[in-house]
C-alpha positions in Angstrom: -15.2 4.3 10.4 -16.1 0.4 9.3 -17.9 -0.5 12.0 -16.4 -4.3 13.0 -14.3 -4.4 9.8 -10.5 -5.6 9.6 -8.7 -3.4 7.3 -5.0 -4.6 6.4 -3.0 -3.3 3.5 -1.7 -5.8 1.3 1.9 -3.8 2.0 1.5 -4.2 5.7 1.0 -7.7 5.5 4.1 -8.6 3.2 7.2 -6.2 2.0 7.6 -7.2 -1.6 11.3 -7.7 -1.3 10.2 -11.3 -3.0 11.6 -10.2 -6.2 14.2 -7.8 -7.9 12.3 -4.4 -9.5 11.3 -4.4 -13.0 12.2 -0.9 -14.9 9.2 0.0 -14.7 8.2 -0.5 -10.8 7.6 3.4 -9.9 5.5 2.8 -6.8 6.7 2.7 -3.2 5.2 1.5 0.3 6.6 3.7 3.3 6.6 3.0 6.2 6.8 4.9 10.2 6.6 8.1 8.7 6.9 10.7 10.9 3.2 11.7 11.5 3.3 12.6 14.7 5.5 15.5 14.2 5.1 16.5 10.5 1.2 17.2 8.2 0.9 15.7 5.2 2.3 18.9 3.5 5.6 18.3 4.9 5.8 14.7 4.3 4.8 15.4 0.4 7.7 18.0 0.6 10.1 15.5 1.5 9.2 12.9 -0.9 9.3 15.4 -3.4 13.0 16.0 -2.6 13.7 12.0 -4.1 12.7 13.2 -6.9 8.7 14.1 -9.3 5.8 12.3 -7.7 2.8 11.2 -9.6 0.8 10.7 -6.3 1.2 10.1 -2.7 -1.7 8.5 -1.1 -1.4 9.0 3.0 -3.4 6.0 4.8 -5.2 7.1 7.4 -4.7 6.2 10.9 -8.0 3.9 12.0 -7.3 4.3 15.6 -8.5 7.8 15.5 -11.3 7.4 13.2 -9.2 8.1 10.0 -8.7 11.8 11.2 -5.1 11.7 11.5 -2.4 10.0 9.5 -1.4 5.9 9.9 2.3 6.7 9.4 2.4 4.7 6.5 1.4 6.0 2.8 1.8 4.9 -1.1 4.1 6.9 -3.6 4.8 6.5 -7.3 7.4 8.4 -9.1 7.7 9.4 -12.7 10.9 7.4 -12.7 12.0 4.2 -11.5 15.5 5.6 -10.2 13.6 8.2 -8.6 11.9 5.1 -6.4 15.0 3.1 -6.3 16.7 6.4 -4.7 13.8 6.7 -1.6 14.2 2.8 -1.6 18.0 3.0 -0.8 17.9 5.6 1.3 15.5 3.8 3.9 15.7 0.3 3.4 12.6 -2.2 4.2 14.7 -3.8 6.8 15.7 -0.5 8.5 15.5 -0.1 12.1 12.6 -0.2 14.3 11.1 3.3 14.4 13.2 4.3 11.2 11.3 5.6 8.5 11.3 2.3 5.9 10.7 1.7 2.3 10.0 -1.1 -0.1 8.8 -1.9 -3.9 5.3 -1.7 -3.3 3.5 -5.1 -3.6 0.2 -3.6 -4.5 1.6 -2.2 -7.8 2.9 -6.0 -8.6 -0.1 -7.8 -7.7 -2.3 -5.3 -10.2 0.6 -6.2 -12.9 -0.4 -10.0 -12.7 1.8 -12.3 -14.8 3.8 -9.1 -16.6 4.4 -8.2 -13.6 7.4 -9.1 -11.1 5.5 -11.9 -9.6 4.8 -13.5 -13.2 1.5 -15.0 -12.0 -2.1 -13.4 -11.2 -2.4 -14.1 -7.6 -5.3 -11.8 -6.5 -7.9 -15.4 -7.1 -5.8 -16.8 -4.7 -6.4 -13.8 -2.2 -9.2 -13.1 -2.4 -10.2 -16.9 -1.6 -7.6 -16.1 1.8 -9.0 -13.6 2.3 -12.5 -14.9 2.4 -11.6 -18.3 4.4 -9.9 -15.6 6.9 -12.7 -14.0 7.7 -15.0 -16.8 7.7 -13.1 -18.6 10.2 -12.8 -16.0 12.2 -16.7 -15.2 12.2 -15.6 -11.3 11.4 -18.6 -9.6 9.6 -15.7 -7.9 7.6 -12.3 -8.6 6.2 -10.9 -6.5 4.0 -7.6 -7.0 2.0 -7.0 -3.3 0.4 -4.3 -2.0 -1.2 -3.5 2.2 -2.5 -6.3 3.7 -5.2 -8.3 0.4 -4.9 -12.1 0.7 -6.0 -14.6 0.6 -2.7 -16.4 -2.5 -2.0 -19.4 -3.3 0.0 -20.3 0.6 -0.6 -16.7 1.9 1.1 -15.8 4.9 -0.8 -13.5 6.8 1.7 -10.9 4.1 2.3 -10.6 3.5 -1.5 -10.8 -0.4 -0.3 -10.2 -3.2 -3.0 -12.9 -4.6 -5.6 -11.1 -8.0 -6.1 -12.7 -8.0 -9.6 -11.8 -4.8 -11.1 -8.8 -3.6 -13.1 -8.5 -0.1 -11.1 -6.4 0.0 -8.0 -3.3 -1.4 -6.8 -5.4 -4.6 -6.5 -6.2 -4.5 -10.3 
């Protein structure tokens, strides 16, 4: 798939329970989805019984090759209290192997300062992000988060361009 390349989602790395939702937070991080016993159909399906879904982006599972599902996928509602509903339904601190949900952090970050975290921190990860993988000698590091823009020539992961204004990490 990325041949020697780190992939983490920004969601995987943090839950952003760091702040309350604004009224207009819409997008959700899942999490231990049920992919082992249910296709992508039938986990839209069951999202789409919280409430109208703009998208649903599945992540794909890297230990297969990015065949199969990860488990783990990105949802935004039309509605805020259609997210809040998924949200308490299946908490972010729910129990191992419980399906789990929280605001999304991607959708925050691309906010910057009129956002929920009130300040632009995607400088401040990228430069992380960069030391990371620098002192780790990894030929690739990538920070991504859902609908990001490819970079370094990635287009099927959709991974992050730090610099542009499309993508969770906009």
């Amino acid at each position: 798939l990325l041949e020697g390349a780190l992939v983490l989602y920004v969601d995987e790395v943090h839950a952003a329970a760091l702040t309350d939702p604004l009224p207009d937070d819409r997008e959700v991080f899942l999490r231990s989805l049920p992919a082992a016993e249910c296709d992508e159909e039938q986990l839209r399906e069951w999202i789409q019984g919280f409430g109208a879904v703009d998208e649903a982006v599945f992540l794909p599972s890297l230990a297969d090759g990015g065949e199969g599902l990860s488990g783990r996928a990105y949802v935004r509602f039309n509605e805020h209290s259609k997210a809040g509903a998924l949200l308490e339904a299946y908490p972010p601190l729910g129990a191992e192997g419980d399906v789990r949900a929280s605001w999304s952090l991607s959708e925050r970050i691309r906010r910057g300062v009129a956002g929920a975290l009130r300040a632009d921190v995607l400088p401040a990860l990228q430069a992380s992000v960069d030391r990371v993988r620098d002192d780790l000698a990894y030929p690739s590091l990538v920070l991504a988060g859902h609908g990001c823009k490819n970079r370094r020539g990635v287009e099927h992961l959709a991974l992050g361009s730090w610099s542009s204004n499309d993508g969770p990490l906009r």
